[in-house]
SERO-4910 file (N, C-alpha, C, O; in steps of 0.05 Angstrom, whole numbers):
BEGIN
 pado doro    nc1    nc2    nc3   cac1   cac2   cac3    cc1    cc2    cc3    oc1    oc2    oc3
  Unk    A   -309    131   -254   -310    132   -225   -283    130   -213   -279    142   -192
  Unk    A   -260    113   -225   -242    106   -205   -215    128   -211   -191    124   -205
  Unk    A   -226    154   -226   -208    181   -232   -213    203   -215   -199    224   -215
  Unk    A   -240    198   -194   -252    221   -176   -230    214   -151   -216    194   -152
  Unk    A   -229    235   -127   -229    231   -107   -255    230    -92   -275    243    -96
  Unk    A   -250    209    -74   -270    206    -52   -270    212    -26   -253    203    -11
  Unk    A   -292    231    -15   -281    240      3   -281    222     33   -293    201     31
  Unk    A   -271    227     57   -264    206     83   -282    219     96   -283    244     97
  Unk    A   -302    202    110   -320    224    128   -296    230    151   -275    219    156
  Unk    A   -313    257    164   -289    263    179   -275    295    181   -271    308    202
  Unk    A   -271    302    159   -255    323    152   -249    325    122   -262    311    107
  Unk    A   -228    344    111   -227    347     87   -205    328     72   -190    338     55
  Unk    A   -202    296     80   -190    276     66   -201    265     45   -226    263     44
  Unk    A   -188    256     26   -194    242      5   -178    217     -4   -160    204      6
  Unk    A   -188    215    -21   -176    181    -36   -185    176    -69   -206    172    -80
  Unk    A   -163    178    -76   -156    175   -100   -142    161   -117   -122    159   -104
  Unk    A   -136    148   -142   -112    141   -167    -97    167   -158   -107    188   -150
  Unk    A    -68    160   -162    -50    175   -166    -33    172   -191    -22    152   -200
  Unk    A    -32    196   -201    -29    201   -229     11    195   -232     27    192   -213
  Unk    A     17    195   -255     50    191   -257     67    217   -243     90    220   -236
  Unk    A     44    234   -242     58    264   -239     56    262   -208     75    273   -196
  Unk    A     42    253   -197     52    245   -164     61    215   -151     58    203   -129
  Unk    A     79    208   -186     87    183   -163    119    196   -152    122    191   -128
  Unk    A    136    206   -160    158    209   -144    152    220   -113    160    211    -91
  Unk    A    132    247   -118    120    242    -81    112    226    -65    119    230    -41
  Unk    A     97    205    -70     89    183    -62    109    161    -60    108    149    -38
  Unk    A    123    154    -73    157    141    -65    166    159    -44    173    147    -23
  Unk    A    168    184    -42    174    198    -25    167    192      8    179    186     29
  Unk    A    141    198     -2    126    195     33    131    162     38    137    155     61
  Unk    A    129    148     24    143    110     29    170    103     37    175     82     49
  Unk    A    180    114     33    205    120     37    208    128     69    210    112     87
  Unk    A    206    161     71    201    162     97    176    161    124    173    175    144
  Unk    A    160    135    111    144    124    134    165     96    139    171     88    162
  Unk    A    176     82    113    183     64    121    206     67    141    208     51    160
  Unk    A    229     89    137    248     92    149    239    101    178    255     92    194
  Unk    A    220    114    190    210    124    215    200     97    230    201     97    255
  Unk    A    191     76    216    171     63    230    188     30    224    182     14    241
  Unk    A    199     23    210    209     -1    189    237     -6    202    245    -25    216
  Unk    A    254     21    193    284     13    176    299      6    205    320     -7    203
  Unk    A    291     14    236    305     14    256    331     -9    249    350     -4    235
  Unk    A    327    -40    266    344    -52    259    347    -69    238    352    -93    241
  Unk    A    346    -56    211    351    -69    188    386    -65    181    401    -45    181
  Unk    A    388    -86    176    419    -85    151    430    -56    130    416    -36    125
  Unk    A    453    -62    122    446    -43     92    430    -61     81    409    -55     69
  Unk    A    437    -81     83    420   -106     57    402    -95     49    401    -87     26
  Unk    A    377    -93     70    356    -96     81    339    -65     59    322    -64     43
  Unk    A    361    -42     74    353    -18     64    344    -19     40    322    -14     32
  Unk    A    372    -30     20    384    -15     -1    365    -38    -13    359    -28    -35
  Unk    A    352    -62    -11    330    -77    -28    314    -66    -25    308    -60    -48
  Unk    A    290    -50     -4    279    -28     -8    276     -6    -23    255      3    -33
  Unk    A    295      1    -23    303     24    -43    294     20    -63    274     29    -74
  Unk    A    319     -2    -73    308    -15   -101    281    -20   -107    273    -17   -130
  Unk    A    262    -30    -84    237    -43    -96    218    -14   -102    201    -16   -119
  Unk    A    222     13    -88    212     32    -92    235     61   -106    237     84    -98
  Unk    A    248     47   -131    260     58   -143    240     82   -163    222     69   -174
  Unk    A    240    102   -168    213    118   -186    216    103   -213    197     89   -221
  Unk    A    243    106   -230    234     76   -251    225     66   -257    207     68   -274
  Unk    A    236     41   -240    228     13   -238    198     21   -231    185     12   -250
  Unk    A    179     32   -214    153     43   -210    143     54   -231    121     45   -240
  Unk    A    155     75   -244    144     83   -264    133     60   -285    109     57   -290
  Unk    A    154     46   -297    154     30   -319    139     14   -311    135      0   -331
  Unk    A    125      6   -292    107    -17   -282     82    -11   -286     63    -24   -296
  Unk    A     83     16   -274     51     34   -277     46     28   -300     31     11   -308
  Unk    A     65     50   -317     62     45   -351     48     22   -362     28     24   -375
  Unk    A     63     -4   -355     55    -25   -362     28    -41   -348     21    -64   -349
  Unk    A     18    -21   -336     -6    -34   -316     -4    -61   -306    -22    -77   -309
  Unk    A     13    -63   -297     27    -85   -274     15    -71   -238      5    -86   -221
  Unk    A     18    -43   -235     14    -40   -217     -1    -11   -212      1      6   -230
  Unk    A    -17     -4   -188    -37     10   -196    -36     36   -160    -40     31   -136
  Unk    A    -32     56   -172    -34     72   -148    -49     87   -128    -61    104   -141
  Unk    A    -55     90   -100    -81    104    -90    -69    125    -77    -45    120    -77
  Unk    A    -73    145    -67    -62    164    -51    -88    172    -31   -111    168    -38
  Unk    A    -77    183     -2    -97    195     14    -84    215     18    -61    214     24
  Unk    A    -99    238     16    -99    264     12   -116    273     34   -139    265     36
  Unk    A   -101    295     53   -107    311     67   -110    351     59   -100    367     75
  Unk    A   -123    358     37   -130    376     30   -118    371     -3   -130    359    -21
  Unk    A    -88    384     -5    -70    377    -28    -53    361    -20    -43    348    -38
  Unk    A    -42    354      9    -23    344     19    -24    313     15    -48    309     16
  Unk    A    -10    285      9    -11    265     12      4    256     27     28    257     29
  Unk    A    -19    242     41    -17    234     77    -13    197     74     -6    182     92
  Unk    A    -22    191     46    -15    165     44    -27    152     16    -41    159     -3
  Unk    A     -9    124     25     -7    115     -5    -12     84     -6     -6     70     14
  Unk    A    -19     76    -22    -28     39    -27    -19     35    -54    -22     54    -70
  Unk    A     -7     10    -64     -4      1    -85    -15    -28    -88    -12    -47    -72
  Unk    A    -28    -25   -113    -33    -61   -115    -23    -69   -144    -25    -56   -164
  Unk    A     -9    -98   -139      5   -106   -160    -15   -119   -177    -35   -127   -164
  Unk    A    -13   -127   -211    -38   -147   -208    -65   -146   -204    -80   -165   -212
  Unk    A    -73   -127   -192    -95   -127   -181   -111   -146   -155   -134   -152   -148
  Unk    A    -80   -153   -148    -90   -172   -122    -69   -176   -103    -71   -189    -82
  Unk    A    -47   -164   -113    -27   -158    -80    -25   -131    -71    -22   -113    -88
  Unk    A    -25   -126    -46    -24   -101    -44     15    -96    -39     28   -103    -20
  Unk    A     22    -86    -56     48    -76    -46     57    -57    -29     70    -62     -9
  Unk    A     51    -41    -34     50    -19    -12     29    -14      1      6    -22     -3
  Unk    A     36      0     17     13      9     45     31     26     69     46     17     86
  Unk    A     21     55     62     35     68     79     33     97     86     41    115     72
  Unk    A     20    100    109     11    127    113     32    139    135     47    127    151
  Unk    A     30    166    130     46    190    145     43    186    172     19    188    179
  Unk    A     60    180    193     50    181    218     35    195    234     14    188    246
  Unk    A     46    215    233     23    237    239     -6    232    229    -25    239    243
  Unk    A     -9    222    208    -37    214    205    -43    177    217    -65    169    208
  Unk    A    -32    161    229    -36    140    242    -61    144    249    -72    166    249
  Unk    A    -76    113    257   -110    114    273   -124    125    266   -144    123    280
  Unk    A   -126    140    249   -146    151    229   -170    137    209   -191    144    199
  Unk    A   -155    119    208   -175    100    186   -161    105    156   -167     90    138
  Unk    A   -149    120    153   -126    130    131   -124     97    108   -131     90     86
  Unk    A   -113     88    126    -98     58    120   -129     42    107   -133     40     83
  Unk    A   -141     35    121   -166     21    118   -186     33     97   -203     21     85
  Unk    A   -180     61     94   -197     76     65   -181     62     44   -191     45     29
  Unk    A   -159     69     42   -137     74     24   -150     36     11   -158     34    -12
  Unk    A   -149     20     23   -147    -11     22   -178    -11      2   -183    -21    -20
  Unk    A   -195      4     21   -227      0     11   -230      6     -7   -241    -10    -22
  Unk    A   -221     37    -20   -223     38    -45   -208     29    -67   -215     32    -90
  Unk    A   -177     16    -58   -164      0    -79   -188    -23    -89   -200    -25   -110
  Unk    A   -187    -44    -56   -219    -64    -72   -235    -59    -84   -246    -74   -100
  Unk    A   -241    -34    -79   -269    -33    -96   -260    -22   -129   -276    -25   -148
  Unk    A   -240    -14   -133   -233      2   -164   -223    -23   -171   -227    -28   -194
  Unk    A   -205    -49   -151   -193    -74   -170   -214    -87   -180   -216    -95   -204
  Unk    A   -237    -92   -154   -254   -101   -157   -276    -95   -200   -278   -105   -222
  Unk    A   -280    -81   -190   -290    -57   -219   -285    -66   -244   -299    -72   -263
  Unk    A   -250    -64   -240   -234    -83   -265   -227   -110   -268   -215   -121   -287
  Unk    A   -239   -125   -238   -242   -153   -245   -255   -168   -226   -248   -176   -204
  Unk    A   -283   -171   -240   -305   -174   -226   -301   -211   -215   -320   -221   -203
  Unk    A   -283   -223   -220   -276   -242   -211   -259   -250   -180   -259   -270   -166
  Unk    A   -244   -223   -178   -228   -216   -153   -245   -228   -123   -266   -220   -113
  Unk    A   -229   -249   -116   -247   -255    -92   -218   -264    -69   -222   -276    -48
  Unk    A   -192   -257    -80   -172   -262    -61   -152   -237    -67   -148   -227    -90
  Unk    A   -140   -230    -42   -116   -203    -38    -96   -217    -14    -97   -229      8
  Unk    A    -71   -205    -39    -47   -220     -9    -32   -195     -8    -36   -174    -22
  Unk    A     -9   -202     16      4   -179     20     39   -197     36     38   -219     49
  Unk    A     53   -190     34     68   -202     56     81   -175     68     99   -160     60
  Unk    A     60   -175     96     60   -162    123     85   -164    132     98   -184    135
  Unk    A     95   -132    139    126   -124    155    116   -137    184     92   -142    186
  Unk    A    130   -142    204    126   -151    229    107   -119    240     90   -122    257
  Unk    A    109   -105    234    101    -78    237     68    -70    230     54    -54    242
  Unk    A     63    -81    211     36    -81    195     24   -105    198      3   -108    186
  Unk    A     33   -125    213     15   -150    214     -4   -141    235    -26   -140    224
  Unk    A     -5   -135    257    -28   -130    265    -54   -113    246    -75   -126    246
  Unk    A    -55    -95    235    -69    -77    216    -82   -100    200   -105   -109    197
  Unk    A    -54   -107    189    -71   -140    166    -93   -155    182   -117   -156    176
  Unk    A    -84   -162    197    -96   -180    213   -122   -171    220   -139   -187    212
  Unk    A   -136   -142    238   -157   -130    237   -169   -123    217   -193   -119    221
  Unk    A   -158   -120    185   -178   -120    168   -181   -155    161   -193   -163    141
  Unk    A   -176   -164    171   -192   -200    169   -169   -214    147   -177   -227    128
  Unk    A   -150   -211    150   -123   -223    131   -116   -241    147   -120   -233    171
  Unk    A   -103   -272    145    -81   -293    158    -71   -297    149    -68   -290    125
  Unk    A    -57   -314    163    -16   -329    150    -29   -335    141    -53   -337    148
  Unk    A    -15   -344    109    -13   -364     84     15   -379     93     15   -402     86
  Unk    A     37   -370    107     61   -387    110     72   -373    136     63   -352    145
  Unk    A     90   -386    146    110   -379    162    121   -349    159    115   -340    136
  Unk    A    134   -332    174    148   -305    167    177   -310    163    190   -325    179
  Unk    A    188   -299    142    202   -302    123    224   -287    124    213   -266    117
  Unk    A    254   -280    127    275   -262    115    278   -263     85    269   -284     77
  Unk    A    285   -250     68    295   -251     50    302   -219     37    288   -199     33
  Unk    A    327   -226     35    342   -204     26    339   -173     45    334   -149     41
  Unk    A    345   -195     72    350   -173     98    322   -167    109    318   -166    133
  Unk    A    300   -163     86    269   -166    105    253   -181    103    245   -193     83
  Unk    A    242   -182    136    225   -200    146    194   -190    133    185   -168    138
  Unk    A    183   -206    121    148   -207    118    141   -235    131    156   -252    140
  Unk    A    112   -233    128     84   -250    143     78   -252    117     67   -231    110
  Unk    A     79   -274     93     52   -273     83     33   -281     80     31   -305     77
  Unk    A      7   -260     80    -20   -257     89    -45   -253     66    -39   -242     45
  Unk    A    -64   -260     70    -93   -267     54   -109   -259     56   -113   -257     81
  Unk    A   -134   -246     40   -158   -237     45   -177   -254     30   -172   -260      6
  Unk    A   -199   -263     40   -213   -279     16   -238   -279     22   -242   -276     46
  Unk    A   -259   -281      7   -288   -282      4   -299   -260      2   -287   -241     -9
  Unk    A   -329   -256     14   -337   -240     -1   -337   -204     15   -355   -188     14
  Unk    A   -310   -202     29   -299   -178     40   -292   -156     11   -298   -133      8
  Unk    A   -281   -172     -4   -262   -156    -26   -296   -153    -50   -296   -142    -72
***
């Protein structure tokens, strides 16, 4: 089940695993959602730890090692967006194409990560994230709160945030 795409009611979107052969695209489109919507007044600091954290590598070798697990939303062939969960219980990434904003894009992308983490660990009953000042609202409407204070480190600011019970 968690190798199909699923389709978004709506139109011809989908949601899927994304395979090794579309993760450099998907760093791609992360990249420039985060720079359109994110990077305004950030540091170099700020950038260039970004970078790093979505290096294709360092991503690759993680996948490999199933440390971390990829979704894509797809608008025909096109990918309109992307989710990563580390673990199977942080979401690292989260990040759709602007042009596709308010769509529900974001909120598929999340539903079917839970439900495929879920799948592989039928114990899963908590998801964190630490929320850009930018994405804390979104967190927040799918039913996430502070776990701590918001945070700098290494030039960016996160919220980090919680999901728990029987949502996931």
């Amino acid at each position: 089940m968690m190798e199909q795409k699923k389709h978004i009611e709506g139109g011809k979107k989908t949601i899927g695993p994304l395979t090794g052969c579309m993760l450099e695209e998907a760093l791609a489109l992360v990249w420039d959602v985060f720079s359109d919507f994110e990077s305004e007044n950030l540091s170099q600091e700020a950038l260039d730890e970004f970078w790093a954290r979505i290096d294709y590598e360092y991503m690759l070798q993680r996948a490999g090692d199933g440390e971390i697990r990829f979704w894509g939303a797809f608008d025909d062939d096109f990918l309109v967006g992307v989710c990563a969960m580390r673990d199977l219980s942080h979401i690292e990434l989260l990040y759709v194409d602007g042009a596709y904003h308010r769509q529900g894009i974001a909120t598929n992308l999340l539903k079917h990560a839970f439900i495929d983490c879920k799948e592989l660990d039928e114990t899963l009953h908590r998801v964190t994230v630490n929320a850009t000042p930018f994405s804390r609202g979104f967190f927040l409407k799918q039913g996430f709160t502070a776990t701590a204070a918001q945070r700098t480190v290494d030039g960016l600011t996160t919220i980090p945030m919680a999901l728990e019970g029987q949502v996931i």
